[in-house]
Wavefront OBJ file of the C-alpha trace (Angstrom):
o trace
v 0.000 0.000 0.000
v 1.161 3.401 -0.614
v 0.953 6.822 1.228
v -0.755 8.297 -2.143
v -3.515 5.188 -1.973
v -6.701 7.009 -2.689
v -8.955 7.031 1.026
v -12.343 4.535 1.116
v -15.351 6.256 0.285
v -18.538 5.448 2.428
v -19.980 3.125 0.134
v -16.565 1.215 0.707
v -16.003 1.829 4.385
v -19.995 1.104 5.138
v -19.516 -2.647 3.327
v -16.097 -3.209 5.241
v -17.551 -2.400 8.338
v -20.384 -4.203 8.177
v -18.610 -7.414 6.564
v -16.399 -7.369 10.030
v -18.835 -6.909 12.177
v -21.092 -9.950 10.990
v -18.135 -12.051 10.534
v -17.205 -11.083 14.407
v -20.789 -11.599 15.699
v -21.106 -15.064 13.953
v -17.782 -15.916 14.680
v -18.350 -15.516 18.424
v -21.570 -17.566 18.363
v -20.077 -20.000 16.313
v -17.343 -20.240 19.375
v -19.842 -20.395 22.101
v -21.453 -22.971 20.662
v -18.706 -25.411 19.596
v -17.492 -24.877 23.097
v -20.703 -26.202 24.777
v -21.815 -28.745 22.705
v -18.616 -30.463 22.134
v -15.630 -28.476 23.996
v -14.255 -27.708 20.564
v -12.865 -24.172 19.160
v -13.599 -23.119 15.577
v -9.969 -24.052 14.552
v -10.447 -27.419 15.854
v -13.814 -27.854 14.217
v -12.919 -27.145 11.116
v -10.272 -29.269 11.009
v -12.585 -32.121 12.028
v -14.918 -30.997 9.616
v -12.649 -30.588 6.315
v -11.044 -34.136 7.546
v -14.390 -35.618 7.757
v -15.898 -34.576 4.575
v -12.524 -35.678 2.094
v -11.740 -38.891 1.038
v -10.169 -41.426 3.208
v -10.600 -38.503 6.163
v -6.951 -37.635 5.805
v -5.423 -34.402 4.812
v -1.721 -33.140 4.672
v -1.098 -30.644 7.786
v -0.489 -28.082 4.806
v -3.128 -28.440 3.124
v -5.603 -27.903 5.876
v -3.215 -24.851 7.174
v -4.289 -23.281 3.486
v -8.015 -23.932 4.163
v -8.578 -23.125 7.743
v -6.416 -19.927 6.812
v -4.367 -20.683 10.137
v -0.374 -20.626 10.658
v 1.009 -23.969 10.474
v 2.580 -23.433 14.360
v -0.714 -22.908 15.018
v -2.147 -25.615 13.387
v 0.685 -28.160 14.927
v -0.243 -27.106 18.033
v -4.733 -27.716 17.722
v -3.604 -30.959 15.929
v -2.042 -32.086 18.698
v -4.559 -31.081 21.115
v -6.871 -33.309 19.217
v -4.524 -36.117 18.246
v -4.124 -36.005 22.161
v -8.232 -36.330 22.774
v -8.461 -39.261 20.042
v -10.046 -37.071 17.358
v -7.132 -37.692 15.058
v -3.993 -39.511 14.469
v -0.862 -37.973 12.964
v 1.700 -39.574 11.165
v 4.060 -38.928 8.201
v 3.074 -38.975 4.759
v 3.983 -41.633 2.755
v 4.846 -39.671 -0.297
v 6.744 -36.498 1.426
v 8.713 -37.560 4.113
v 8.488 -33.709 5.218
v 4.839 -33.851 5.666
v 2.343 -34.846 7.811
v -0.679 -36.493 6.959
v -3.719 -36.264 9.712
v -6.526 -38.730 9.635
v -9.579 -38.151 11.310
v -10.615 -41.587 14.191
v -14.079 -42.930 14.631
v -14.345 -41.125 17.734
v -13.577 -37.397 15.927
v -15.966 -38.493 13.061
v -18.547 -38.859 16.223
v -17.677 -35.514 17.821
v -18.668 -34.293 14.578
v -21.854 -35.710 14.150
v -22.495 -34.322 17.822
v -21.875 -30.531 17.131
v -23.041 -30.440 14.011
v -27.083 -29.975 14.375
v -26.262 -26.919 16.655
v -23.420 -25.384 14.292
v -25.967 -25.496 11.325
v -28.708 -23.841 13.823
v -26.314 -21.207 14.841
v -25.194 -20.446 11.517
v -29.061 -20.558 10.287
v -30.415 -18.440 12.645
v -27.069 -15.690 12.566
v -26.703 -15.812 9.172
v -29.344 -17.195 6.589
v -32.635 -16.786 8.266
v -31.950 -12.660 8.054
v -31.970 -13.181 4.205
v -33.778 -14.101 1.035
v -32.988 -17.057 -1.518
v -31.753 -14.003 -4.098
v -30.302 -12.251 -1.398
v -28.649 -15.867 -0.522
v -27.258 -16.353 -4.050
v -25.854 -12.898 -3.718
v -23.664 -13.294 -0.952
v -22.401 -16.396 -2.098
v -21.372 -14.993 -5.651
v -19.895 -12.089 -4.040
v -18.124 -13.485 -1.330
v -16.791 -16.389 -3.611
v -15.524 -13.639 -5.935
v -13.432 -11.614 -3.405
v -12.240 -15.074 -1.851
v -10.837 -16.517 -5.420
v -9.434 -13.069 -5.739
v -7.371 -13.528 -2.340
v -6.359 -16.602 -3.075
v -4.994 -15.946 -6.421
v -2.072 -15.306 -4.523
v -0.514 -18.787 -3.246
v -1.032 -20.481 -0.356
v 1.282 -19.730 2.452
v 2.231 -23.016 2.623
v 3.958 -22.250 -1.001
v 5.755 -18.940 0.179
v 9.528 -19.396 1.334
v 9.884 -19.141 4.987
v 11.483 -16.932 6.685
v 13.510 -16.561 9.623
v 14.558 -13.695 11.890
v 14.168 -10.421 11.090
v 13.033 -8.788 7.825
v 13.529 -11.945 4.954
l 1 2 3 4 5 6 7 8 9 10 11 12 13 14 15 16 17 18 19 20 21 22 23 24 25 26 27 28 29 30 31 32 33 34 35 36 37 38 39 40 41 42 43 44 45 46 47 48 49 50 51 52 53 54 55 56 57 58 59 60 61 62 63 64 65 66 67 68 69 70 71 72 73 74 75 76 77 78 79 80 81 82 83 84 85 86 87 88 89 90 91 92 93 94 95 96 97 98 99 100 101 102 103 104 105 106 107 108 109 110 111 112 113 114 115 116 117 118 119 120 121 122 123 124 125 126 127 128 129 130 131 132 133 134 135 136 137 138 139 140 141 142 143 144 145 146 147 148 149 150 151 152 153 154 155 156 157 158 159 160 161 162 163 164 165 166 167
């Protein structure tokens, strides 16, 4: 970004605003209610969730880094939280000895068949209920727009790493 960057307009500041503020709202309910139903955090859920829902229930830890748009420390250390519980198992890949592959177990397919019925209210009554099927197929083309347009760029998991100060 530059110093010379032209400000946001109203228009542009309104729909910024706003698109934090519901993300924040449903992000927080979506917490609250992972956390009671099934002592999970969102992280952790949608791990379980993206595991559950591809083939074989197994996943490179890179991969779901990229689509849970979390750091792979980060992810290392919720993986291991629920490799710990039984929700997963962790071993290396077979075709990068560099990677890991996580596998979701019977017992994390269970957990989420438990919190699943109240994610889908949450996100039902927070999210869809406010809005119309158009309004619905709106959203969706807009927000899948602006998301393939963010990750044109590649995944971190692609980008060198660095180390120390500025790399």
């Amino acid at each position: 970004m530059t110093d010379d960057a032209p400000p946001l307009d109203a228009e542009q500041l309104g729909a910024y605003f706003a698109l934090m503020e519901v993300s924040s709202l449903v992000q927080h309910a979506v917490e609250q209610q992972l956390r009671a139903s099934g002592d999970l955090s969102w992280v952790q859920f949608s791990i379980l969730a993206r595991l559950a829902d591809t083939p074989g229930g197994s996943a490179r830890m890179t991969d779901l880094a990229d689509g849970v748009v979390y750091s792979r420390s980060g992810l290392t250390y919720q993986a291991g939280l629920l490799d710990k519980a039984g929700l997963i198992t962790r071993r290396p890949s077979s075709d990068d000895e560099r990677s890991t592959t996580v596998t979701i177990t019977d017992e994390g397919r269970a957990k989420v068949a438990a919190v699943l019925p109240g994610h889908v209210d949450v996100v039902r009554q927070m999210l869809l209920d406010p809005l119309s099927r158009r309004d619905l197929n709106t959203l969706g083309a807009v927000l899948t727009r602006v998301r393939d347009h963010l990750r044109a760029a590649p995944p971190r998991s692609a980008k060198p790493r660095t180390r120390g100060g500025a790399g």
